[in-house]
N, C-alpha and C positions, 0 to 999 in steps of 0.2 A: 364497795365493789359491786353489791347486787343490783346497783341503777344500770352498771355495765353488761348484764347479760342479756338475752335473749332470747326468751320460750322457743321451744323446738317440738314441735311436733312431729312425730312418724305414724304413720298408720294411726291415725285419731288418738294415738298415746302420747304423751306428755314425756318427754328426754331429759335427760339433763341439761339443764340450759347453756348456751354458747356465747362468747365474747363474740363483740362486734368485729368482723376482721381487720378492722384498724389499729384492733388494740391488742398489744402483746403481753403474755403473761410470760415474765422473766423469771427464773428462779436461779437465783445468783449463790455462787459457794463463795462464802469468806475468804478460809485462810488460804493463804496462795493464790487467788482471785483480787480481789479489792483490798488484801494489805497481805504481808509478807506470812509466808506457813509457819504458824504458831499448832504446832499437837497440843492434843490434852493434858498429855503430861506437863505441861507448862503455862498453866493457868496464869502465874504471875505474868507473861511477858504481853497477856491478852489485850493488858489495859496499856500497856506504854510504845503499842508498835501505829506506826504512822499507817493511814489508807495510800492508797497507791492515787496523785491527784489526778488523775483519766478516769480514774473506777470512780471516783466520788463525784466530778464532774457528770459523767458519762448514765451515771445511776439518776444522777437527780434530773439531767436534762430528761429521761424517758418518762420517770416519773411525774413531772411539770405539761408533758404530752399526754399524760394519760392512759400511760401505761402501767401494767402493775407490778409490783416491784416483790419479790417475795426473797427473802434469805433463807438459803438451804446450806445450813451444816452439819458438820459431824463434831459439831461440838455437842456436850451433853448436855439434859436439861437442866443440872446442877451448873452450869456456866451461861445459864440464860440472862441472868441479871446483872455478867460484865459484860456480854455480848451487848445487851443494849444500852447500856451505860457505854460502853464505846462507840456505839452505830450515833447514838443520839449525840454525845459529845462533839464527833468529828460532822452531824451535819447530814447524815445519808435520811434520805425521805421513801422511807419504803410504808406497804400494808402490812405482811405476814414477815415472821421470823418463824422457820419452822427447825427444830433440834433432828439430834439422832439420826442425821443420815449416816448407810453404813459408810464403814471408811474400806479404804484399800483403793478406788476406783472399780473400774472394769464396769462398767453399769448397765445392767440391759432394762431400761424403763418399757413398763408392758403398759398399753394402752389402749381404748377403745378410740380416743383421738389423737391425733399428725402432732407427733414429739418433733421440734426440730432442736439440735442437737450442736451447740456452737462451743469449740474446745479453746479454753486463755490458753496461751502458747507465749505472755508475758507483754502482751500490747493490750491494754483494754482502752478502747475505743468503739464510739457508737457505729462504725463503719465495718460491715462483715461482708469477706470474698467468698464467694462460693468455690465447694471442694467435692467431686463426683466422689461417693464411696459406696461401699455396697451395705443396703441394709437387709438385717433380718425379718421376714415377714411368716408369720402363721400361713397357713394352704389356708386358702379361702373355702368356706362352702358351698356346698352344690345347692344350685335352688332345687328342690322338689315342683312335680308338673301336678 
């Protein structure tokens, strides 16, 4: 991934580097997203539940564009080793698998960069409709003279 970014300068300082804006950095929720909602209480059913064939299609086509693929759940780290024994089985081509997101929903991601914010509603497909809603923003600061 680090051939993908690109030094950012502010005021003669060195920033965190930024992806080229061609490139999307997805960070996709498993269960209930790309195959059917398996909780943690049910680690057995991890390994024998089917991916959804749009999510698996639809991952690997972004991933082949050169996009970066990253899995975010709220499975725990103790389920990391069937999580990619099923990712790899059924074929999804991602970079990152990242554990321990909380669960419950409700998410308010804080950021110094433009989150955007796309909700499965049980269609996954590379095709997203724009939806006006109101977002939360910090007051900005005042420049001093």
């Amino acid at each position: 991934m680090s051939n993908k970014l690109n030094d950012l300068i502010k005021d003669g300082k060195h920033q965190s580097p930024v992806l080229d804006p061609s490139i999307k950095n997805y960070l996709i929720d498993i269960d209930g997203t790309i195959t059917e909602d398996v909780p943690n209480e049910e680690p057995e059913r991890m390994l024998t539940v089917e991916p959804f064939p749009d999510a698996l299609r639809t991952c690997n086509k972004w991933y082949d564009e050169g996009h970066i693929i990253t899995f975010f759940t709220s499975r725990t780290e103790d389920l990391r080793a069937i999580t990619e024994e099923w990712l790899n089985r059924h074929g999804f081509k991602y970079q990152n698998l990242l554990m321990n997101k909380p669960r419950g929903g409700n998410y308010h991601w804080i950021d110094n960069h433009r989150v955007r914010a796309t909700e499965f509603k049980g269609n996954f497909s590379e095709n997203f409709r724009t939806k006006k809603v109101n977002v939360e923003l910090f007051e900005e600061l005042e420049e001093e003279e």
